[in-house]
C-alpha positions as CSV (number, residue, x, y, z in Angstrom):
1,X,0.0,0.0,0.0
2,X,1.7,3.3,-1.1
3,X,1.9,6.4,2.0
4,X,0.5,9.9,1.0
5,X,2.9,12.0,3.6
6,X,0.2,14.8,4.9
7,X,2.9,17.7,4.3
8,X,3.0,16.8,0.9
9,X,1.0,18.2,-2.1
10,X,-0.2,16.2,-5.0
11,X,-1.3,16.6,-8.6
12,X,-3.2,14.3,-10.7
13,X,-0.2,13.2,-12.2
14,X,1.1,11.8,-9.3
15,X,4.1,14.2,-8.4
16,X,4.3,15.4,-5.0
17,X,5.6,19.4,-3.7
18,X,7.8,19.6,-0.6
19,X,6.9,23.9,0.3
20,X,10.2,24.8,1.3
21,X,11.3,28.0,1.5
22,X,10.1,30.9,0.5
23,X,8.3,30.4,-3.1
24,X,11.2,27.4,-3.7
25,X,9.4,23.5,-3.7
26,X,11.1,20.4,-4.4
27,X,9.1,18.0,-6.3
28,X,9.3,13.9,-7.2
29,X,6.8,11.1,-7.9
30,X,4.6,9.2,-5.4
31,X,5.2,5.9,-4.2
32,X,2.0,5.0,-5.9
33,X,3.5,6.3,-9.5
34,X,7.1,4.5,-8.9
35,X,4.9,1.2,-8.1
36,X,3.2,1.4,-11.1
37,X,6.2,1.5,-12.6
38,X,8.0,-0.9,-11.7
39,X,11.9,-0.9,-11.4
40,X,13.0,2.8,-12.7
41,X,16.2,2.7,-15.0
42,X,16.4,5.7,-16.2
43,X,16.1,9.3,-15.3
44,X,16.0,12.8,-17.5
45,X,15.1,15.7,-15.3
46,X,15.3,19.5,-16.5
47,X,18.2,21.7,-16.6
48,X,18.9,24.4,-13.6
49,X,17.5,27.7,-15.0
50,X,14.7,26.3,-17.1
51,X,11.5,27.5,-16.8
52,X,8.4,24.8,-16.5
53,X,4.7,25.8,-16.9
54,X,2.0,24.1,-14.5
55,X,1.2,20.7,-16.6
56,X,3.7,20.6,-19.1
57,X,6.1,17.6,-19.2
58,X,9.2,18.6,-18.2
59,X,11.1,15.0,-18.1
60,X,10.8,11.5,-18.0
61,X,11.2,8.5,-16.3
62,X,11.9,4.9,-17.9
63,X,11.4,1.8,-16.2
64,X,11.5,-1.6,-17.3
65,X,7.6,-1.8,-18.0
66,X,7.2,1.9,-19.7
67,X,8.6,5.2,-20.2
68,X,6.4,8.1,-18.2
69,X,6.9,11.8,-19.1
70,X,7.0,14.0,-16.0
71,X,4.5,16.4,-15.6
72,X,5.4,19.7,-13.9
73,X,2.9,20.3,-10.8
74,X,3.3,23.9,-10.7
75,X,5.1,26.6,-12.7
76,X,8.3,28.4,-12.0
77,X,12.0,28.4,-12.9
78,X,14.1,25.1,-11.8
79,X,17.0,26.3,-9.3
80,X,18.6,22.3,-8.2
81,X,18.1,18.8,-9.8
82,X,18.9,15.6,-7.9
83,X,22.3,14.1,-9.8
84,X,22.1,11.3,-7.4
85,X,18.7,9.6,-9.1
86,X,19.9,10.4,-12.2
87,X,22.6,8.3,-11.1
88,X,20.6,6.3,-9.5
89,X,16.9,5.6,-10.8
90,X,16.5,2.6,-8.4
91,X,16.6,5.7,-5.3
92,X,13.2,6.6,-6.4
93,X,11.9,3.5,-5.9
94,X,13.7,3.0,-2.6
95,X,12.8,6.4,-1.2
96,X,10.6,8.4,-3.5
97,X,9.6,10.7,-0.4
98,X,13.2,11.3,0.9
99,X,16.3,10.9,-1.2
100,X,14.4,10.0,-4.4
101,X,13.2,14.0,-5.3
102,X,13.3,14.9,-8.4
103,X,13.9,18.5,-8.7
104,X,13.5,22.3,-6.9
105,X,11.6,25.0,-8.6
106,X,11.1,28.4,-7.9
107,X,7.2,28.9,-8.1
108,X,6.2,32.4,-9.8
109,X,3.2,32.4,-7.5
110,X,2.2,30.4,-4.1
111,X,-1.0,30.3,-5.6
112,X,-0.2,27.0,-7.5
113,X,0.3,25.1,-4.5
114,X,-3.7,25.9,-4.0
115,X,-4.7,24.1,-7.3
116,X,-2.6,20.9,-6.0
117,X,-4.7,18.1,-3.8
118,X,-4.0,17.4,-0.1
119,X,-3.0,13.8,0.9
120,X,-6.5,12.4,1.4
121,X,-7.7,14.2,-1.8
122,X,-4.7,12.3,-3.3
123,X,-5.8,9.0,-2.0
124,X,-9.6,9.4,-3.0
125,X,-8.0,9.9,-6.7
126,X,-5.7,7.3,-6.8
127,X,-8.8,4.9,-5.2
128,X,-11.1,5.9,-8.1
């Protein structure tokens, strides 16, 4: 059974937002998306300094059942990427709430945190 941390965020798309500080969230993929997956082998994230729109893929992630784009859960410019998956795909699997994140944006707006579903929100979706 896959965990929905309550100080998480979640989109439709199954990526989760860390709030950190200021307007700066760090992002991955649920539990739920990296079992659906399977084994992940492969990791492309986006580059420091680009800029990602609320929705748009913005990455991928290939496992050895399927290749998922990554789906940006709110808009903003990316300030860190996590080397150590792309390294290491297998770390989102074995952590995808901790050492498996993805990426850190800069939101242009808190508001977009407000369009994103709270952990028992999440779990109804995933349920349906």
């Amino acid at each position: 059974m896959a965990e929905f941390p309550e100080d998480l965020r979640y989109s439709a798309d199954h990526e989760w937002v860390r709030p950190g500080n200021e307007l700066v969230v760090r992002v991955g993929v649920t539990d739920y998306a990296a079992e659906q997956l399977g084994d992940i082998v492969y990791v492309q994230l986006p580059e420091v300094g680009d800029s990602v729109e609320a929705g748009d893929a913005c990455g991928e992630l290939e496992s050895t059942k399927s290749t998922s784009d990554l789906q940006a859960p709110v808009s903003g410019v990316i300030t860190a990427v996590n080397q150590a998956v792309v390294d290491a795909p297998e770390t989102i699997n074995a952590d995808a709430y901790g050492d498996g994140w993805l990426y850190e944006v800069e939101m242009g707006s808190a508001e977009d945190l407000e369009d994103l579903m709270d952990a028992d929100a999440y779990s109804e979706h995933v349920d349906s």
